[in-house]
DRENDO-1510 file (C-alpha; in Angstrom, 1 decimal, always signed):
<recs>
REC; n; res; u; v; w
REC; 1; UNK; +91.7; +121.7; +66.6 .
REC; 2; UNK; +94.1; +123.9; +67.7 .
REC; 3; UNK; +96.9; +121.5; +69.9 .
REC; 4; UNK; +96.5; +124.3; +73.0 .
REC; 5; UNK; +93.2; +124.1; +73.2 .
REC; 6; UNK; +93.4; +120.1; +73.5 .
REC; 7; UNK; +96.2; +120.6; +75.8 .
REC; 8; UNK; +93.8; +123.3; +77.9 .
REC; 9; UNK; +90.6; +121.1; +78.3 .
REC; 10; UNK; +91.9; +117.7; +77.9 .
REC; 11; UNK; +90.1; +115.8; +81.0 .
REC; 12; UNK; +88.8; +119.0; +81.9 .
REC; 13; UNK; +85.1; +118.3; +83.7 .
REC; 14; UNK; +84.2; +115.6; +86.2 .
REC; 15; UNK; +81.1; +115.1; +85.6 .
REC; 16; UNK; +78.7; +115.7; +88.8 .
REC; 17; UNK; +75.3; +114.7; +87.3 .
REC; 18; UNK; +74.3; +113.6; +90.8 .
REC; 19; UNK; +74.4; +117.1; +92.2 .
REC; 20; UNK; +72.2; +119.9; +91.6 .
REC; 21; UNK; +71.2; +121.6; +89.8 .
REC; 22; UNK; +70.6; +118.5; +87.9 .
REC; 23; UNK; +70.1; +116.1; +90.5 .
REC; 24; UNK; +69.9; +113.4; +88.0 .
REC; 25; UNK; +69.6; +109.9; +89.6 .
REC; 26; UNK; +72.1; +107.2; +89.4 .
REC; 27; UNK; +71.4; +105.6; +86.4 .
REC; 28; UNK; +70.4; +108.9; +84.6 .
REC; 29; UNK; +73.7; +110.3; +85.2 .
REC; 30; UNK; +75.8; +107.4; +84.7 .
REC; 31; UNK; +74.0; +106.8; +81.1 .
REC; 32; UNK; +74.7; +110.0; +80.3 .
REC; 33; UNK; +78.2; +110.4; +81.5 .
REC; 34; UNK; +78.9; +107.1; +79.6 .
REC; 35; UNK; +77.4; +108.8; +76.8 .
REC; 36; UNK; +79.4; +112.2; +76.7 .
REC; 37; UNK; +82.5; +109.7; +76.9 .
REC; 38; UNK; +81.9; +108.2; +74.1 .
REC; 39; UNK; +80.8; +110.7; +72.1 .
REC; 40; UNK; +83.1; +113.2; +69.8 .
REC; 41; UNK; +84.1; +115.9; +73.3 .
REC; 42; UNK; +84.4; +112.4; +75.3 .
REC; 43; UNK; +88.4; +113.8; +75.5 .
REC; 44; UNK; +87.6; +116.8; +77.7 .
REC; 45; UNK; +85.6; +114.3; +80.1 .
REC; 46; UNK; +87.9; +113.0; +83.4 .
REC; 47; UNK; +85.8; +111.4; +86.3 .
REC; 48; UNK; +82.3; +110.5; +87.3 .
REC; 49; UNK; +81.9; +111.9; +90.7 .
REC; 50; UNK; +80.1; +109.8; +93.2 .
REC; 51; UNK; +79.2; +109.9; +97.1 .
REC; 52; UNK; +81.2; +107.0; +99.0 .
REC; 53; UNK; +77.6; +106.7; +100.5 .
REC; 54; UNK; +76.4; +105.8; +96.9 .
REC; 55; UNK; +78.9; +103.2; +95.5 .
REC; 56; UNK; +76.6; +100.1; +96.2 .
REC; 57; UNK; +73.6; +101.9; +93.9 .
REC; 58; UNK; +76.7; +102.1; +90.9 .
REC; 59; UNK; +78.1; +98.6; +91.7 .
REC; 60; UNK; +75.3; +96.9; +89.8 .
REC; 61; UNK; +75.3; +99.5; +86.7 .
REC; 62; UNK; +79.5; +98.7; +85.8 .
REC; 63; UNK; +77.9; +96.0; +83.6 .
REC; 64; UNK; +76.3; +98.8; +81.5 .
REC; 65; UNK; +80.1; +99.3; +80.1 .
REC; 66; UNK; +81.0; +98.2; +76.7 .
REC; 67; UNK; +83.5; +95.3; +76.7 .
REC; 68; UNK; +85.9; +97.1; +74.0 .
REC; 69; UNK; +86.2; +100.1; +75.5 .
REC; 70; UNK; +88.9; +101.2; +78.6 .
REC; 71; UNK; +87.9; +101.3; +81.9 .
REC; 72; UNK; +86.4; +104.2; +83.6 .
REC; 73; UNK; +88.0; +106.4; +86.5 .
REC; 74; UNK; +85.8; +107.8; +90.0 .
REC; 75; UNK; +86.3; +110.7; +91.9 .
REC; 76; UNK; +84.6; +109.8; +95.3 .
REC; 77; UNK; +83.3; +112.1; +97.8 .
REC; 78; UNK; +83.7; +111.7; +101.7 .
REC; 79; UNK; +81.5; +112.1; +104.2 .
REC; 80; UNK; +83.7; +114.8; +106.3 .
REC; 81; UNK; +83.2; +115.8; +109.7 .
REC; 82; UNK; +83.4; +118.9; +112.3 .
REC; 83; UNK; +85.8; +117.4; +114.5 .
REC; 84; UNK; +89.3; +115.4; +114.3 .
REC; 85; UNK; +87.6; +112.1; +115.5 .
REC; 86; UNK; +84.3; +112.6; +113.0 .
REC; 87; UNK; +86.5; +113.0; +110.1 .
REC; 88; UNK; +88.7; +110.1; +110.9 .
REC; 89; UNK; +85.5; +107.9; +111.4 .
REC; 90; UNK; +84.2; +109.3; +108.0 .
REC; 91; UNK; +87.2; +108.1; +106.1 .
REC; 92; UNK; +87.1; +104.8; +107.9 .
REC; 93; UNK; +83.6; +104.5; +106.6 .
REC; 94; UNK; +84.4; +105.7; +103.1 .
REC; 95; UNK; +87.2; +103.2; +102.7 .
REC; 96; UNK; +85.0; +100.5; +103.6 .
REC; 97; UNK; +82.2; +101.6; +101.1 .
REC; 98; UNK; +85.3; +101.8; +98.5 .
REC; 99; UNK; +87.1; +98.3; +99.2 .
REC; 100; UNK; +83.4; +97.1; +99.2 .
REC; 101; UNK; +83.1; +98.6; +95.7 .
REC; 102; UNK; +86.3; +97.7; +94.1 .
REC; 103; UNK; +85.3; +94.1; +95.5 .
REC; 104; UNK; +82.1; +94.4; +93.4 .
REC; 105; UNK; +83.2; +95.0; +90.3 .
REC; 106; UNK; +87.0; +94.5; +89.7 .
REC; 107; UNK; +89.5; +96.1; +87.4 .
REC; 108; UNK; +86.9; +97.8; +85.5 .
REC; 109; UNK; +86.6; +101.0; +87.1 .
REC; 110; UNK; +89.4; +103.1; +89.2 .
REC; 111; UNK; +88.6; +105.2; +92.1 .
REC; 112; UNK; +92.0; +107.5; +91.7 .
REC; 113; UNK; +90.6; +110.6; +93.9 .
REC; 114; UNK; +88.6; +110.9; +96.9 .
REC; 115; UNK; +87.5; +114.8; +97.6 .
REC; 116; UNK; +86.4; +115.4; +101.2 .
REC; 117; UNK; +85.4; +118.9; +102.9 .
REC; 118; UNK; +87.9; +119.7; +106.0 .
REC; 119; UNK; +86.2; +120.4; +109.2 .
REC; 120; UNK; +86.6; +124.6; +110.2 .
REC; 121; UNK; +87.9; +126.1; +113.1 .
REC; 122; UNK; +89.2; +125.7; +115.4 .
REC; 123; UNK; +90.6; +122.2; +114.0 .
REC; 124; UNK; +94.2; +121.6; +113.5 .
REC; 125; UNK; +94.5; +120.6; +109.8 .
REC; 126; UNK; +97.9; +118.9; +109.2 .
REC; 127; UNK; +97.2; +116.2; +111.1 .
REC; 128; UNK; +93.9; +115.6; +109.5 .
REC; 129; UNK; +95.2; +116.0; +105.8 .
REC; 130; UNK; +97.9; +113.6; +106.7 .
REC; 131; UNK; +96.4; +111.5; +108.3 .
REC; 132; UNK; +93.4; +111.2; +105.4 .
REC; 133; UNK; +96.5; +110.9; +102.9 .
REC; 134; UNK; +98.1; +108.5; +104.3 .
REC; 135; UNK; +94.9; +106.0; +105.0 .
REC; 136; UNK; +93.9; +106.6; +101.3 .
REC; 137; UNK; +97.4; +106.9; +99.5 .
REC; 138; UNK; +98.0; +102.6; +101.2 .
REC; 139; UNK; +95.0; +101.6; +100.1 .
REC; 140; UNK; +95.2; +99.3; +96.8 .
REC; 141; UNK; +95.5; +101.4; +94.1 .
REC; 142; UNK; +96.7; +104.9; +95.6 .
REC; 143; UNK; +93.8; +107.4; +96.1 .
REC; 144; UNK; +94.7; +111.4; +95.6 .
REC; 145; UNK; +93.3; +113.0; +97.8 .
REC; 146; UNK; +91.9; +116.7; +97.5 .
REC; 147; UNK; +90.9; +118.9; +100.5 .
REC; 148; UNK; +87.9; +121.4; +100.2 .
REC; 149; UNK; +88.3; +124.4; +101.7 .
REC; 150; UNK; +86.0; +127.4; +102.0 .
REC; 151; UNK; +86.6; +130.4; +100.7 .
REC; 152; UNK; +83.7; +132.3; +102.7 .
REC; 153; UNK; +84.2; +133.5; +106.0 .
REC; 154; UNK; +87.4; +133.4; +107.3 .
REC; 155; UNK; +89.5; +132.1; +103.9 .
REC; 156; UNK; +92.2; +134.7; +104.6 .
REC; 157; UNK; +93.2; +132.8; +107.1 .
REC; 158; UNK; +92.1; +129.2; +106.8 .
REC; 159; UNK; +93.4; +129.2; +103.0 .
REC; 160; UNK; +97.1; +129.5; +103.9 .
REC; 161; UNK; +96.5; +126.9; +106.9 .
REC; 162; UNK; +95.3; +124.1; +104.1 .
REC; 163; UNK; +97.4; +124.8; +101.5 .
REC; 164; UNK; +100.3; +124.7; +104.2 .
REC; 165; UNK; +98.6; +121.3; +105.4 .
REC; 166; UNK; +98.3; +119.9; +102.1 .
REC; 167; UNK; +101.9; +120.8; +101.4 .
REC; 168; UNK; +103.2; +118.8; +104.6 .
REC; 169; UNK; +101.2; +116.0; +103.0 .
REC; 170; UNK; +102.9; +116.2; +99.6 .
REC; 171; UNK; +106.3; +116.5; +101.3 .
REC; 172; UNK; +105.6; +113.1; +102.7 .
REC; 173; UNK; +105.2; +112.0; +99.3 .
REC; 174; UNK; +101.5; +111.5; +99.7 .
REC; 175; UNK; +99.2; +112.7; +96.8 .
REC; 176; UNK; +97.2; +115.6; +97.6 .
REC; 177; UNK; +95.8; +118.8; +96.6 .
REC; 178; UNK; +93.1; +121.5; +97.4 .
REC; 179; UNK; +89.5; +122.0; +96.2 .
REC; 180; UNK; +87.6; +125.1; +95.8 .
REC; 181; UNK; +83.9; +126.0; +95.6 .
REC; 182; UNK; +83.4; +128.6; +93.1 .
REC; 183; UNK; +79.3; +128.6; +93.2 .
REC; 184; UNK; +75.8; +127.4; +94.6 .
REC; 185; UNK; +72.2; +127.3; +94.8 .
REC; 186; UNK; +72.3; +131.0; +95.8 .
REC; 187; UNK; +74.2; +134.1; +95.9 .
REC; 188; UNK; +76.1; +134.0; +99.1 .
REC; 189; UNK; +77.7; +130.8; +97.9 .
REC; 190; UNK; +79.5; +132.6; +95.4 .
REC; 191; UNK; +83.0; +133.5; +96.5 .
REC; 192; UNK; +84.7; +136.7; +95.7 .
REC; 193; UNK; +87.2; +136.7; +92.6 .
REC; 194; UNK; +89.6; +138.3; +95.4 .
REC; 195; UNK; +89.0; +135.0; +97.2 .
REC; 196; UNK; +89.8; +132.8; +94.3 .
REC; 197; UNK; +92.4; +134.8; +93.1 .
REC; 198; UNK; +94.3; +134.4; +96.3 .
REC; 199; UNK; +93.4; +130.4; +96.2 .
REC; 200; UNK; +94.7; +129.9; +92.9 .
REC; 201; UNK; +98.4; +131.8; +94.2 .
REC; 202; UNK; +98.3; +130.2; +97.5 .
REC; 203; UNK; +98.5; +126.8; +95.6 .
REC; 204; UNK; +100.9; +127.8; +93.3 .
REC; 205; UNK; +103.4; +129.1; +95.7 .
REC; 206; UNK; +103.0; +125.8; +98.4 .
REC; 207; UNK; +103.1; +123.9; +94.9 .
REC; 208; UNK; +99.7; +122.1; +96.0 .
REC; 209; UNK; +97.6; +121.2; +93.0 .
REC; 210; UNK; +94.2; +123.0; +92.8 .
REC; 211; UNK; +90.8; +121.6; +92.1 .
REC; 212; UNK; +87.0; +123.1; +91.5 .
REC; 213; UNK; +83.4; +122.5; +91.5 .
REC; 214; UNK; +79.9; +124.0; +91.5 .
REC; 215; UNK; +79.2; +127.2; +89.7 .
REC; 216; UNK; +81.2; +126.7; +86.4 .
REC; 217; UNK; +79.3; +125.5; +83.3 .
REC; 218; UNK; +79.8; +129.0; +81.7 .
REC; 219; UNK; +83.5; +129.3; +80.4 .
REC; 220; UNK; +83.0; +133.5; +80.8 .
REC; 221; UNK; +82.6; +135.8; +83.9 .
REC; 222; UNK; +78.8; +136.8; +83.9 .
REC; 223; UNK; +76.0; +138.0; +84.7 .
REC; 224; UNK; +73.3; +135.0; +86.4 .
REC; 225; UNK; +69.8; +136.1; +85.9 .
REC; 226; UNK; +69.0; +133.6; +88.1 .
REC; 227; UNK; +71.2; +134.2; +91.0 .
REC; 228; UNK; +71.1; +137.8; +90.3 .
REC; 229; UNK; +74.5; +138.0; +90.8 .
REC; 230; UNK; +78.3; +137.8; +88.7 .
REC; 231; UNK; +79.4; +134.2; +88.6 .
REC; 232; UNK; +83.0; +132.6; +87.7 .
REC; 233; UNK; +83.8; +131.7; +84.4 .
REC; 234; UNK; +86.0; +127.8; +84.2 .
REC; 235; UNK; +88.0; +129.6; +81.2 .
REC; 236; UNK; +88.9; +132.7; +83.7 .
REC; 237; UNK; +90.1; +130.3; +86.4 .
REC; 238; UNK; +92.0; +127.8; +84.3 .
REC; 239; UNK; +93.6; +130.3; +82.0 .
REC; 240; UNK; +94.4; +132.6; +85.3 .
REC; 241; UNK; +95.8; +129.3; +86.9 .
REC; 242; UNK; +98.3; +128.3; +83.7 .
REC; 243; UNK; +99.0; +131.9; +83.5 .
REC; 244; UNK; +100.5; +132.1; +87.3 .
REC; 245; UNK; +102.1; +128.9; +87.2 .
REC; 246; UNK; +103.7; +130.3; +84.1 .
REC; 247; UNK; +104.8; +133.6; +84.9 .
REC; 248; UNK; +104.6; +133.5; +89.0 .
REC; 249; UNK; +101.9; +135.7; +89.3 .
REC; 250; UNK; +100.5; +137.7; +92.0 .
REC; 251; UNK; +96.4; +137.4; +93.7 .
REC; 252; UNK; +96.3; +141.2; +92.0 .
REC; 253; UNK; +97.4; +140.2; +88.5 .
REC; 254; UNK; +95.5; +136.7; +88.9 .
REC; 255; UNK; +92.2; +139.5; +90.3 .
REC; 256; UNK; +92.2; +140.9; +86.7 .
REC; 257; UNK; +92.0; +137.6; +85.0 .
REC; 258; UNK; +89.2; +136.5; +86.9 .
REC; 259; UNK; +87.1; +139.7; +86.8 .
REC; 260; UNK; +87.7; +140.1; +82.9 .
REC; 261; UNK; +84.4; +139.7; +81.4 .
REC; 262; UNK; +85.2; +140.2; +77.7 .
REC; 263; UNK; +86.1; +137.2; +75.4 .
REC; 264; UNK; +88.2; +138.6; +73.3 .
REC; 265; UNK; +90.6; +139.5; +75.9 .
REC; 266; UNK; +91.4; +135.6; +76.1 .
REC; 267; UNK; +93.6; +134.6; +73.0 .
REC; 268; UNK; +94.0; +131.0; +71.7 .
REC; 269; UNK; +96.8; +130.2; +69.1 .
REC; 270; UNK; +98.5; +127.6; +67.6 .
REC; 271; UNK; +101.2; +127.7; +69.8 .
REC; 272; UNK; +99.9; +128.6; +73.0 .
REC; 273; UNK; +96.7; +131.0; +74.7 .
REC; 274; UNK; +97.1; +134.2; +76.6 .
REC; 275; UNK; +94.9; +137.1; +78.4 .
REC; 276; UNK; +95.9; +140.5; +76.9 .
REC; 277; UNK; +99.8; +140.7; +77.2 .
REC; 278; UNK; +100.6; +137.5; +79.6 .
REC; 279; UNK; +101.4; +134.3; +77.4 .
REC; 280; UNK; +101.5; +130.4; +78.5 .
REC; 281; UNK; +103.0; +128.2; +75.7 .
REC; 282; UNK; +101.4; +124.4; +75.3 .
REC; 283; UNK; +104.4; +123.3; +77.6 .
REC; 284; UNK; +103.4; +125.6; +79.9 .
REC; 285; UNK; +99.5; +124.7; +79.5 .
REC; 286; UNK; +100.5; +121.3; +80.2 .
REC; 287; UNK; +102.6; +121.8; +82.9 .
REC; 288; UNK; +99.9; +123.9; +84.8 .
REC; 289; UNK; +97.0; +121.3; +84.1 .
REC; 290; UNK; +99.0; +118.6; +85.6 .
REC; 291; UNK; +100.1; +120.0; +89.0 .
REC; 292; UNK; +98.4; +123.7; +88.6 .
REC; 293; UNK; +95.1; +123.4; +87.9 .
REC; 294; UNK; +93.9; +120.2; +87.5 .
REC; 295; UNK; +89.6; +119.9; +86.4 .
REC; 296; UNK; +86.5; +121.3; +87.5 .
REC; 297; UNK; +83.5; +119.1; +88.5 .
REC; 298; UNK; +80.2; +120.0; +86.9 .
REC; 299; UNK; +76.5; +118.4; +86.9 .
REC; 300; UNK; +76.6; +119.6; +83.0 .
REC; 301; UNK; +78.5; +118.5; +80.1 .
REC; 302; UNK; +76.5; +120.1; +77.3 .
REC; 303; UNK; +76.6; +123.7; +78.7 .
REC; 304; UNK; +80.3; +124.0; +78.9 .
REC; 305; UNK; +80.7; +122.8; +75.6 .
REC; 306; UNK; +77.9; +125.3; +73.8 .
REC; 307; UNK; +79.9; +127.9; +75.3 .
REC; 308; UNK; +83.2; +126.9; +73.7 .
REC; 309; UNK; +81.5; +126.5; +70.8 .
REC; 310; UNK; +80.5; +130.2; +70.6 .
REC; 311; UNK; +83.8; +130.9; +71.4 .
REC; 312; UNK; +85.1; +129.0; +68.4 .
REC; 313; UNK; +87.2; +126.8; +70.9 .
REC; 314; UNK; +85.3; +123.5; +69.8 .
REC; 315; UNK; +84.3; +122.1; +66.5 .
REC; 316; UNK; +80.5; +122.3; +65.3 .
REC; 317; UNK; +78.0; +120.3; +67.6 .
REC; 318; UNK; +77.6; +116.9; +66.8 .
REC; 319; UNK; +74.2; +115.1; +68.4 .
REC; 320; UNK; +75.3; +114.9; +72.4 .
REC; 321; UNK; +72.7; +113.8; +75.4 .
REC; 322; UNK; +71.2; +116.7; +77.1 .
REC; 323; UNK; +73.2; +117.6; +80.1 .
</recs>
């Protein structure tokens, strides 16, 4: 395997076998996810993503890990809320359900990010992104934690207002970054690439790192037959996000990465990967995933990888669970 694309999908997908369109339940998805870890791709798999709500159904399934293997890392999902005094309560109630946890079962699993949605306007958002950093950066080990924000409505202005947030966080050396939504259950959940585009250089210029879920288990731009609409691709974003981390790149340049439908136009060498004439080196591919763009969650593991298979980015299939 080629040592950019390691250094491009390394801990890639959180796995979000919980959420739809899979659904699975608990123990379906942790089996699985325990599966896809251990199996021959297990190196592209980061976190298992879990409700805070839902810790005390995985407490009791911990047990299921092998004792010779590492232990295994959580992204966990906050409850939110629509005002400044809802949200605070929700974090309260989310680090309860994680000390609770991490009481259960010990060493053998690390919470090390907490994602939570940010309440719209007409909030104020620094003091609720500080505020969340702060409660979960104390608590025993340090939580990252990453701030969905929509980019329906009114993103043009509530993008720069979080990223801004998130960056007052980070300058009091909390550990923070932004999530995006790049998909749903239906059409109008599907952000414009002009949208993402401008998330991907809003983070890059506030240096905020940039997370994203729902929507991405096809590496391509495409067609969706069953959205009946055009749906983002996680090679467009992550290869648009090293690219503008490398080169400084503008939501216009970043527009044409995302909207490029065509494989071929991405290249992947030994020395680096590129989208027609802009070029990101394995440095810079490894720069860019650690504070650039940092993983995508997805309630798939199978369907990212056939993809990248096609592409010739993977080795042959080896036997793998089905999602």
């Amino acid at each position: 395997m080629l040592p950019s694309v390691r250094m491009l999908l390394t801990e890639i997908i959180d796995y979000a076998g919980l959420f739809p369109p899979a659904a699975l339940t608990m123990s379906e998805a942790f089996d699985r996810y325990l599966a896809h870890l251990e199996g021959p791709d297990g190196w592209m798999m980061a976190r298992f993503v879990c409700p805070a709500s839902r810790l005390g159904e995985l407490s009791p399934m911990v047990g299921r890990l092998r004792e010779d293997r590492p232990g295994l890392t959580l992204s966990v999902l906050g409850r939110g809320g629509g005002t400044p005094d809802l949200f605070s309560a929700g974090i309260t109630s989310d680090l309860h359900d994680i000390a609770s946890f991490r009481a259960a079962v010990g060493s053998r699993v690390l919470v090390d990010q907490f994602e939570v949605r940010l309440p719209g306007p007409p909030v104020e958002l620094t003091p609720v992104t500080t505020l969340a950093a702060e409660r979960l950066g104390t608590s025993v080990p340090a939580v990252a934690t990453f701030f969905e924000v929509s980019l329906l409505d009114a993103w043009r202005s509530r993008l720069p207002e979080a990223a801004e947030a998130v960056n007052a966080a980070l300058a009091k050396g909390l550990s923070a970054g932004l999530k995006i939504r790049c998909g749903g259950l239906e059409p109008a959940a599907v952000p414009s690439p002009v949208a993402v585009a401008a998330a991907i250089a809003t983070c890059r210029r506030r240096a905020v790192p940039l997370k994203a879920t729902q929507g991405l288990h096809h590496p391509i731009r495409h067609f969706d037959s069953v959205l009946e609409t055009t749906v983002h691709g996680f090679l467009n974003i992550f290869v648009a996000g090293v690219l503008a981390h490398a080169h400084q790149l503008d939501e216009d340049t970043l527009l044409g990465v995302l909207l490029e439908e065509d494989p071929s136009a991405f290249r992947v060498g030994p020395n680096g990967v590129a989208w027609h004439h802009l070029e990101a080196d394995t440095n810079q591919i490894s720069a860019s995933r650690k504070s650039g763009v940092t993983s995508f969650g997805s309630c798939s593991f199978k369907e990212p990888l056939d993809d990248l298979r096609v592409l010739g980015l993977l080795e042959p299939e080896t036997a793998e669970p089905s999602n």
